[in-house]
C-alpha positions in Angstrom: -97.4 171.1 37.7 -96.2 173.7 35.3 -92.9 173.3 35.7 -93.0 169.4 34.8 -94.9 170.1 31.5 -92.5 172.7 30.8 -89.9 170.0 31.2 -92.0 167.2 29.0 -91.9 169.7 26.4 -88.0 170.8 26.2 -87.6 166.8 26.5 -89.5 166.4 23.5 -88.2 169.2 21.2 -84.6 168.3 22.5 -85.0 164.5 21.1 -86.8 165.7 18.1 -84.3 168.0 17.3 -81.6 165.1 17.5 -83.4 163.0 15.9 -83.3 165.3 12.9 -79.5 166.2 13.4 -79.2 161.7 13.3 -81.2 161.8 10.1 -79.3 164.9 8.2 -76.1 163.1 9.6 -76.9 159.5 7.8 -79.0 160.7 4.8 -77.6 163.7 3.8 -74.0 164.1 4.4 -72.1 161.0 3.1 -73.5 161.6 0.0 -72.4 165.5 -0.4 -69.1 164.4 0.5 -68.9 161.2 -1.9 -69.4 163.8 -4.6 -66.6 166.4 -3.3 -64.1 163.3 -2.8 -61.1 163.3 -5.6 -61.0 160.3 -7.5 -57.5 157.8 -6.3 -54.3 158.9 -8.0 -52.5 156.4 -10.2 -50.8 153.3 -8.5 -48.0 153.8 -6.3 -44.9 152.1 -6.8 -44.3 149.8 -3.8 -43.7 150.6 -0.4 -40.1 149.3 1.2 -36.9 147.8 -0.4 -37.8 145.1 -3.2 -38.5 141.3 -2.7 -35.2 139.7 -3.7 -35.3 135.8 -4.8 -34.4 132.9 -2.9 -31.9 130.5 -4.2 -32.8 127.2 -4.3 -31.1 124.9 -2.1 -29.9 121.1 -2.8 -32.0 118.5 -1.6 -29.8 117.6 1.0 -29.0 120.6 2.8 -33.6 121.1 2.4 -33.4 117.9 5.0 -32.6 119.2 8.3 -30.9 117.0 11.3 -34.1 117.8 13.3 -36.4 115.7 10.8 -34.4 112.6 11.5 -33.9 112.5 15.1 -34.9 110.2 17.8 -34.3 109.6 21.2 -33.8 107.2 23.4 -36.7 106.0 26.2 -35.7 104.4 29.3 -37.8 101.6 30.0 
């Protein structure tokens, strides 16, 4: 009998010492390092070679063959 209250109790002050590690964790912490945190620096130029434009194309090289094809169906 004493060794299973012994055990209720080290359950007990096990959970409610994680409990209060859980609470210091959520509460506490993400503010104390929001505070520390360095604002961003300045923007950074962009990231891989630049964009280049596309050239327009005439209307009919826009149309491909593949828009205007049909096949036959045997019957």
């Amino acid at each position: 009998m004493k060794n299973t209250w012994r055990s209720i109790w080290i359950m007990t002050l096990a959970s409610l010492a994680v409990w209060i590690a859980a609470y210091v964790i959520v509460r506490i912490v993400p503010p104390a390092i929001a505070q520390v945190a360095e604002p961003p620096d300045d923007e950074e130029g962009p990231i891989g070679p630049p964009v280049r434009e596309q050239e327009e194309l005439p209307p009919d090289l826009r149309q491909s063959a593949d828009n205007n094809v049909s096949f036959p169906v045997d019957i």
